[in-house]
N, C-alpha and C positions, 0 to 999 in steps of 0.2 A: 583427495588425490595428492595433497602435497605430504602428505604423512607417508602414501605410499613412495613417491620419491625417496623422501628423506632415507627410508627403511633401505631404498636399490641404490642409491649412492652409500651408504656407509660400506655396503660389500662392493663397491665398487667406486674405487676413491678418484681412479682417473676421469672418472665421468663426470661428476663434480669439478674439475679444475678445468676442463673442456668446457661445460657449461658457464661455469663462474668469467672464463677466458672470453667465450663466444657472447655474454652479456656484457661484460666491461668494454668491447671491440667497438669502436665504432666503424661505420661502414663504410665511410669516407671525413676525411678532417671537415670539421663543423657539420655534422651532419646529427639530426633528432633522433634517427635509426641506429642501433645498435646489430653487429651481425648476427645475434641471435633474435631480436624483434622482428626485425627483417626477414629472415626466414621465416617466421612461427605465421606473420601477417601472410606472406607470399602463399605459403603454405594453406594454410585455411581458405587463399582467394582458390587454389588448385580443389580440393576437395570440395567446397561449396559451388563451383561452376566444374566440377566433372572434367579436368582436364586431363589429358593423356600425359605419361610421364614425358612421352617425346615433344609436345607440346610446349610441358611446362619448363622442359632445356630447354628450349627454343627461346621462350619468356627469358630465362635468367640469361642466356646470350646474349640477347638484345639489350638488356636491363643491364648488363656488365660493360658492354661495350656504352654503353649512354652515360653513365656514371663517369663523375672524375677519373681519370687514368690510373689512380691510386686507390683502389677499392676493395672492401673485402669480401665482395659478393660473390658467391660460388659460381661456375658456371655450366655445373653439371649436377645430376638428380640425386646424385649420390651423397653429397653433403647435407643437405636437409633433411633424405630419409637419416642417415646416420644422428642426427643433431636429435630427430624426433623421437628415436629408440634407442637415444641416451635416458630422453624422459621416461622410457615404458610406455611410448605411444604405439608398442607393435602390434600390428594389423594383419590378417591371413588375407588373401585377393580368393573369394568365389567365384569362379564362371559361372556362367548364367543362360539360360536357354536365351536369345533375342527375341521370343517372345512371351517371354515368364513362363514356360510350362515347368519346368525345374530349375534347378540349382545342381553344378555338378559337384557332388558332394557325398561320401557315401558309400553305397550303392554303385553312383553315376557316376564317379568321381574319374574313373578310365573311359569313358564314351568321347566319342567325339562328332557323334549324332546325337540330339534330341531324341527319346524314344516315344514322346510323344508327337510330335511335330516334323521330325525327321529335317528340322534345320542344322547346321553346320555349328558346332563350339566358336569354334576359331572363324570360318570366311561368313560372310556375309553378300547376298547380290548387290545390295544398294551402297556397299563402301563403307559402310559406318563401320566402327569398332564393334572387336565384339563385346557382350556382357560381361561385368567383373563388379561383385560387389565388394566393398571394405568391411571384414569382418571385425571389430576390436569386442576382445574375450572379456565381459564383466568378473567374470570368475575369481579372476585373479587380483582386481580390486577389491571382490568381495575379502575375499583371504586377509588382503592387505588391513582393510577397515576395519574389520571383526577382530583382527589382535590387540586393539587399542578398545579397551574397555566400554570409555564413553561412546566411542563411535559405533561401536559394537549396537548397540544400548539405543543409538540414534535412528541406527539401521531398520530394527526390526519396531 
């Protein structure tokens, strides 16, 4: 993965000094966090408990507002996605039937009924969000690994 970086930051030189930037940053004076750890941590806590992006503003509002007055914590979703697909952490969102019969994808991908189940894409009765899975494309690390000989080599 880091070879793949290496290879998207050479064509793209500003990302690299954003990154380099966003790791030298600390998040607050005397603080162990850096604003790019901080994010990547925060981050990861979002995806591994499934949290809504309006949620996880919510988190770094509170989180920005608690912190010393002088901090460099975002306090909007917008800066972490951006930080993350600096890395080539980009991800496609699938909707989802609410109760697994599909994936709207395809085919399905204009419905905004389930054709099997005839639930709703978007509403839900019980309130809960709807379905949306995180898609990240191996493909294109395939790409990336396979041009580096030994890895190549490693792969298959």
């Amino acid at each position: 993965m880091i070879h793949d970086i290496d290879e998207y930051i050479v064509d793209h030189p500003h990302l690299f000094e954003s990154l380099k930037n966003n790791a030298k940053k600390l998040l607050y004076v005397s603080s162990k966090f850096t604003n790019l750890s901080a994010v990547l941590r925060l981050y990861n806590l979002k995806v591994e408990n499934g949290w809504s992006d309006k949620s996880f503003t919510s988190l770094l509002k509170l989180l920005k507002d608690m912190l010393s007055w002088k901090n460099e914590l975002s306090d909007r979703m917008y800066e972490p996605k951006k930080i993350m697909r600096s890395m080539r952490m980009n991800y496609e969102e699938v909707h989802a039937c609410p109760n697994d019969c599909i994936l709207y994808q395809k085919d399905y991908e204009h419905l905004e009924k389930c054709p099997v189940c005839g639930r709703s894409r978007y509403k839900t009765n019980d309130k809960s969000m709807a379905k949306v899975l995180w898609y990240f494309s191996i493909i294109l690390k395939f790409k990336c690994i396979s041009k580096n000989a030994e890895y190549a080599k490693n792969l298959t």
